[in-house]
C-alpha positions in Angstrom: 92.1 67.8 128.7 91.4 70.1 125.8 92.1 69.9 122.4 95.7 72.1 122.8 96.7 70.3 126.0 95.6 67.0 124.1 97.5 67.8 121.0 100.8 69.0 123.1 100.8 65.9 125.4 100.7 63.9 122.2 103.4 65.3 120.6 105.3 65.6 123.5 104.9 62.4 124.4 103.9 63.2 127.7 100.8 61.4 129.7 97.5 62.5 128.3 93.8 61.4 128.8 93.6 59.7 125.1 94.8 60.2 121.4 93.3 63.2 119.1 90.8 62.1 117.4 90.9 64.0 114.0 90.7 64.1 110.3 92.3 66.6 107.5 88.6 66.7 105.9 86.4 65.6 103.2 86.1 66.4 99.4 83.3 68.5 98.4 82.1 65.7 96.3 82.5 63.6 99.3 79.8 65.3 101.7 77.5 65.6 98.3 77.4 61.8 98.0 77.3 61.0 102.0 73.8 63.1 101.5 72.4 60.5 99.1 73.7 57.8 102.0 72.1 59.6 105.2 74.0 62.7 106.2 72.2 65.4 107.0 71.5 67.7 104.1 72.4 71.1 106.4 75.9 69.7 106.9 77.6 71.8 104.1 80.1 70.5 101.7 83.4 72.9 102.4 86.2 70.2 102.6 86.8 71.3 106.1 84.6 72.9 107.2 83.6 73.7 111.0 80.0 72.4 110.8 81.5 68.8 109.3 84.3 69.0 111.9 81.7 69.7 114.6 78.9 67.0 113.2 81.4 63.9 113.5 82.9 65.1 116.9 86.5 66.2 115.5 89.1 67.3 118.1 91.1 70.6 116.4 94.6 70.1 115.7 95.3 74.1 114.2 94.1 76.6 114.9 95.8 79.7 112.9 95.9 83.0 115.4 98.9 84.6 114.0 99.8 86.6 111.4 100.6 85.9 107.4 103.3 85.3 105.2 101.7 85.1 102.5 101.3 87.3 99.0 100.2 90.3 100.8 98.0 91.7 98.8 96.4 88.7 96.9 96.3 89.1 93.5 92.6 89.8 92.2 90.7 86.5 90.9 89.1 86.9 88.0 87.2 84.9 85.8 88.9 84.9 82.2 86.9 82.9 80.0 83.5 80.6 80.8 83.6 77.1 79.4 80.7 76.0 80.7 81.4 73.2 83.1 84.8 74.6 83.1 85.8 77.9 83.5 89.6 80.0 82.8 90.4 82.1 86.0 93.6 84.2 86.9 93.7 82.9 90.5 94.9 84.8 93.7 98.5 83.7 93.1 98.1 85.6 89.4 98.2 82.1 88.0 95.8 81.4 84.4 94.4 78.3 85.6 91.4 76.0 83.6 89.6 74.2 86.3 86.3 72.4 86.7 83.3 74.4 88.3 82.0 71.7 90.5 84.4 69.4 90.7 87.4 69.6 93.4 90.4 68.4 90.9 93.7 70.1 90.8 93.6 72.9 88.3 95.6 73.0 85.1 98.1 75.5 84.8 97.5 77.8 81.1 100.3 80.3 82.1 101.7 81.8 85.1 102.8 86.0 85.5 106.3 85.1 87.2 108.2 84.2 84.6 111.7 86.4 85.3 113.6 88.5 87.0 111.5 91.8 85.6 108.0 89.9 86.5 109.4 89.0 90.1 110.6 92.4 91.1 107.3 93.8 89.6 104.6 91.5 90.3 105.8 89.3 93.1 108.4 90.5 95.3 106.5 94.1 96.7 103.7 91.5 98.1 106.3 89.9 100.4 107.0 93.1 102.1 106.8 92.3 106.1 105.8 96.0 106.3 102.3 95.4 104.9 99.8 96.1 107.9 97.4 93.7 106.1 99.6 91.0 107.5 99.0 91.4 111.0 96.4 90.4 113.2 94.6 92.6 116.2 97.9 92.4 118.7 95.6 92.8 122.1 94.0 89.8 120.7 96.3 88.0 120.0 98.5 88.7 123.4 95.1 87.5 124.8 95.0 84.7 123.5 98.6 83.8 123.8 98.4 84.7 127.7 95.0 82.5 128.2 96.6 79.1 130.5 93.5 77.0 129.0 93.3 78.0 125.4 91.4 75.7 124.0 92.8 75.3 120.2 96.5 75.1 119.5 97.7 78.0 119.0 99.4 77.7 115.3 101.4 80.1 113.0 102.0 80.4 109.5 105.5 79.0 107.9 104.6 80.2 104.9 106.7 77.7 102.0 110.5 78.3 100.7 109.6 76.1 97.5 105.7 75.2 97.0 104.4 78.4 96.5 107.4 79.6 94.1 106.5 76.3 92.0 102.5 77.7 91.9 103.7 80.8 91.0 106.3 79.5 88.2 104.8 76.2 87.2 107.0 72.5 88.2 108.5 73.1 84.7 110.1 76.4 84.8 111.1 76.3 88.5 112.9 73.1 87.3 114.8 74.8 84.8 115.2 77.9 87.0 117.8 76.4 89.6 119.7 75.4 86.9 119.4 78.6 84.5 119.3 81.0 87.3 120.5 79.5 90.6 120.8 83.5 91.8 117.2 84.5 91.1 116.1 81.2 92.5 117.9 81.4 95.9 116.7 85.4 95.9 113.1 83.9 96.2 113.6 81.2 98.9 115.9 83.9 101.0 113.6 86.9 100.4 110.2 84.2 101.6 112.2 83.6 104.7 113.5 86.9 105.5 109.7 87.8 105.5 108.7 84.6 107.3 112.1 85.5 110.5 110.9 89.2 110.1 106.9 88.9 110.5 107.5 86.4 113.3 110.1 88.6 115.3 107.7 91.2 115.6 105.0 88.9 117.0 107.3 87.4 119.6 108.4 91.2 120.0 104.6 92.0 121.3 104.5 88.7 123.7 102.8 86.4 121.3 103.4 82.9 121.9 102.8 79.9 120.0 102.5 76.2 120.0 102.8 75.4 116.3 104.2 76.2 113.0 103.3 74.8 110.0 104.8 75.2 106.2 103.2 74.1 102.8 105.1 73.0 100.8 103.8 69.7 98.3 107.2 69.3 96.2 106.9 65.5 96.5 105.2 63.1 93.9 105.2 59.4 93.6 109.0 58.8 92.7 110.0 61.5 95.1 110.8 64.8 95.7 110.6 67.9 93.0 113.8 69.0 93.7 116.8 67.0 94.4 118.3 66.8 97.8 121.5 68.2 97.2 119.6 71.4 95.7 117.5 70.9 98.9 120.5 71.5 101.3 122.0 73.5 99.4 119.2 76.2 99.1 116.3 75.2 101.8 117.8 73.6 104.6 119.7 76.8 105.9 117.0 78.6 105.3 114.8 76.7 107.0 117.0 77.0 110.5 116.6 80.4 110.4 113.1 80.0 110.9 112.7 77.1 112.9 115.4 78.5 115.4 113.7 81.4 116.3 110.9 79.4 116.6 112.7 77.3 119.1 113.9 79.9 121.1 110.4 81.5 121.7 109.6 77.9 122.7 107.5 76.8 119.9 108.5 73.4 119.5 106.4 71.4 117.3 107.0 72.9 113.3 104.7 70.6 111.0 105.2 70.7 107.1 102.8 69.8 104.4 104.1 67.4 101.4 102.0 65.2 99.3 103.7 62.4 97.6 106.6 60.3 98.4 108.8 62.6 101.3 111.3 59.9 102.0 114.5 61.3 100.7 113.8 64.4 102.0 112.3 63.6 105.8 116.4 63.4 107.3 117.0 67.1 105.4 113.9 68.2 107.1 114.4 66.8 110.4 118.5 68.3 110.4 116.4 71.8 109.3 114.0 71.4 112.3 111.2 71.0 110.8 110.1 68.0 113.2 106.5 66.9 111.7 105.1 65.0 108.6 101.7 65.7 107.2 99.6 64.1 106.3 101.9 61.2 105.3 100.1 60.1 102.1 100.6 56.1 102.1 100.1 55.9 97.9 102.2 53.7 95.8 105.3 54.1 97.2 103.9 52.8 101.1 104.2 55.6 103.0 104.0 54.3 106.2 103.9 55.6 110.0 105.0 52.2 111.5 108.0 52.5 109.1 108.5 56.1 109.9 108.5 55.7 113.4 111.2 52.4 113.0 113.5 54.8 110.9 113.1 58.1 112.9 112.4 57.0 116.3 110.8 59.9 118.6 112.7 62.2 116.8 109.9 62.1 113.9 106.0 63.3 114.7 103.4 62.7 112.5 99.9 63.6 111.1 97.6 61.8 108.9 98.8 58.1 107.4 95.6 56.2 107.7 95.3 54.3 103.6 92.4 56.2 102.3 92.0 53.3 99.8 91.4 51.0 102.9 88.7 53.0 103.9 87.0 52.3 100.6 87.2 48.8 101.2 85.6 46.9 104.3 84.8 47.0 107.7 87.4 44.2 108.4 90.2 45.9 106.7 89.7 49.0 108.6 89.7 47.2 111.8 93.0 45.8 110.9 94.8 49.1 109.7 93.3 50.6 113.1 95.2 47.3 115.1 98.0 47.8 112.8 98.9 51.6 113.5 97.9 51.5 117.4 101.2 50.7 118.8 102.3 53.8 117.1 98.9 55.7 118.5 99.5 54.9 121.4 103.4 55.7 122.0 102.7 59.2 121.4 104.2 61.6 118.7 101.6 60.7 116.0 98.2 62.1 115.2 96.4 59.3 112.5 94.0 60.4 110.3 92.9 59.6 106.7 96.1 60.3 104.5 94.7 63.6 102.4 90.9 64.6 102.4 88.8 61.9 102.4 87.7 60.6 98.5 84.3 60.1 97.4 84.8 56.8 96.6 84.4 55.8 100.6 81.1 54.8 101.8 79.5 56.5 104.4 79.1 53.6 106.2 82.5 52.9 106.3 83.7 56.0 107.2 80.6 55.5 110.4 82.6 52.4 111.4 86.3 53.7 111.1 84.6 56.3 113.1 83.2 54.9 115.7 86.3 52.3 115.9 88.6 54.9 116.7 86.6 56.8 119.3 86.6 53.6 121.1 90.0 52.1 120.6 92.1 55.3 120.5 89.9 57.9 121.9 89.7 55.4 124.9 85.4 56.1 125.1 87.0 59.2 126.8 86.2 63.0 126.8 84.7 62.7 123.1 82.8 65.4 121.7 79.6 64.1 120.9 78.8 62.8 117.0 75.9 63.9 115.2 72.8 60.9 114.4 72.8 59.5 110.9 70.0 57.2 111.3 70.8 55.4 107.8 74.0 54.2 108.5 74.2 54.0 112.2 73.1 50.1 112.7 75.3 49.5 109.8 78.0 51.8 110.2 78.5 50.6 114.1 81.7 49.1 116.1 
């Protein structure tokens, strides 16, 4: 099998050689310290980067061929003020950020250009125009790829976000206030995101593209639960989330995966009654997110990404090996990809990651059609199964 008819199988819980063997990636800061403890120095630092993926023998889970949803253009990012190690940008979503220059920790927001009504129908709304040619991708290609029986990557389109993005683009605080202050305005952005979304995928379908995936981003969960409440959640998201995820459906893309830090469990029965059928990367955190629970609550119904404790990777050989044993059952039944539960922290030895490694190959990946892991002579005795 290859990584597409791996991935399907698995979330189609169909019979399939083994389980994916993947990972979401690696802080920079991570791959700078695994060089003082025996990586390679040539394998780069770029969180997930194709040379990493490819050094420890990563199977693909996305591979993005379609066309975007995004702002379309960008806005320009420019660097506002030099702080030294830090450093006052207006960043591609026209957001006045302060953020560190080496490190990879989540910029604070100064001030933000949507702010109204006036700033959205000026600034924001004419880069969500499906009429942008920017948006779409070389259509022979991508009929190519879609008609190609053994594609080797999953074929994955963009979502795009009904709420995440707004709340980059506004700031958590005022797109709090917003649904109260200006329910209208607010349910004009989430509408006019998925009219572009339904519009920019009809025409792909409409030139015989096909897809296997979709995934959103949306990250509107934190530790005590979601951003917005879930009766604002149906109210404004659900329906329009159905409009996307049906036509999905009906082109027979079947597998619609959604981003969300935090704790998602008040909102995973909204999403699931939207059709958006897969959790990622199930962050474990405080609140015990949990896959074995998931998959108790949601039955079949409920795929998953991610949900491997990143804090039990920091820990021991021995705890590893029992998470692993722990979350196998699951593994094995189909419908769930595990993999660390965001990138994986600096704080996680090399050698730890070697063993949770090499564990998996062997207990999930069955010894089985792996793709080959690069040498790190310092940590392979230690780091071994």
């Amino acid at each position: 099998m290859n990584d597409r008819q791996r991935f399907l199988a698995t979330m189609r819980y169909e019979p399939r050689d083994r389980a994916p063997i993947c990972d979401f990636g690696f802080w920079d800061e991570t791959i700078e310290a695994w060089h003082a403890q025996g990586l390679p120095e040539d394998i780069p630092a770029t969180r997930r980067g194709a040379d990493t993926s490819r050094f420890f023998g990563m199977d693909s889970f996305s591979g993005g061929v379609g066309p975007s949803v995004s702002l379309c253009p960008a806005f320009e990012t420019q660097v506002v003020e030099d702080r030294g190690e830090q450093e006052v940008i207006r960043d591609s979503e026209g957001v006045l950020v302060l953020r560190h220059k080496r490190m990879s920790s989540i910029p604070v927001h100064l001030g933000h250009l949507l702010t109204d009504r006036a700033s959205w129908e000026q600034h924001f709304k004419p880069r969500l125009d499906p009429d942008t040619p920017e948006r779409y991708p070389d259509w022979d290609e991508l009929r190519r790829i879609s008609d190609a029986p053994n594609y080797p990557e999953v074929r994955s389109i963009q979502g795009g976000s009904l709420y995440g993005w707004i709340r980059n683009w506004m700031g958590m605080e005022n797109v709090a206030y917003l649904v109260y202050d200006d329910p209208a305005l607010f349910e004009e952005m989430v509408v006019t995101l998925t009219d572009l979304t339904v519009e920019v995928h009809r025409r792909a379908f409409e030139r015989g593209a096909r897809f296997d995936a979709c995934f959103f981003w949306e990250d509107m969960c934190y530790n005590a639960g979601p951003l917005l409440s879930p009766e604002h959640f149906k109210q404004y998201l659900v329906p329009n989330y159905r409009r996307i995820t049906d036509q999905l459906r009906a082109h027979g893309c079947d597998v619609v995966w959604l981003d969300s830090d935090g704790c998602i469990d008040d909102l995973i029965p909204l999403w699931l009654d939207a059709g958006v059928n897969c959790m990622f990367p199930i962050e474990v955190g405080a609140w015990g997110g949990d896959p074995v629970k998931y998959r108790q609550q949601y039955g079949k119904d409920l795929l998953m990404m991610g949900g491997f404790d990143k804090h039990i990777l920091a820990r021991s050989p021995q705890a590893i090996d029992a998470e692993i044993e722990r979350l196998t059952p699951v593994v094995e039944e189909g419908g769930f990809i595990p993999f660390c539960d965001h990138r994986v922290p600096p704080d996680v030895p090399l050698t730890n990651y070697v063993h949770y490694l090499q564990t998996v190959r062997r207990v999930w990946g069955k010894d089985t059609n792996l793709k080959p892991m690069g040498e790190i002579p310092a940590v392979s005795a230690a780091g071994g199964s």
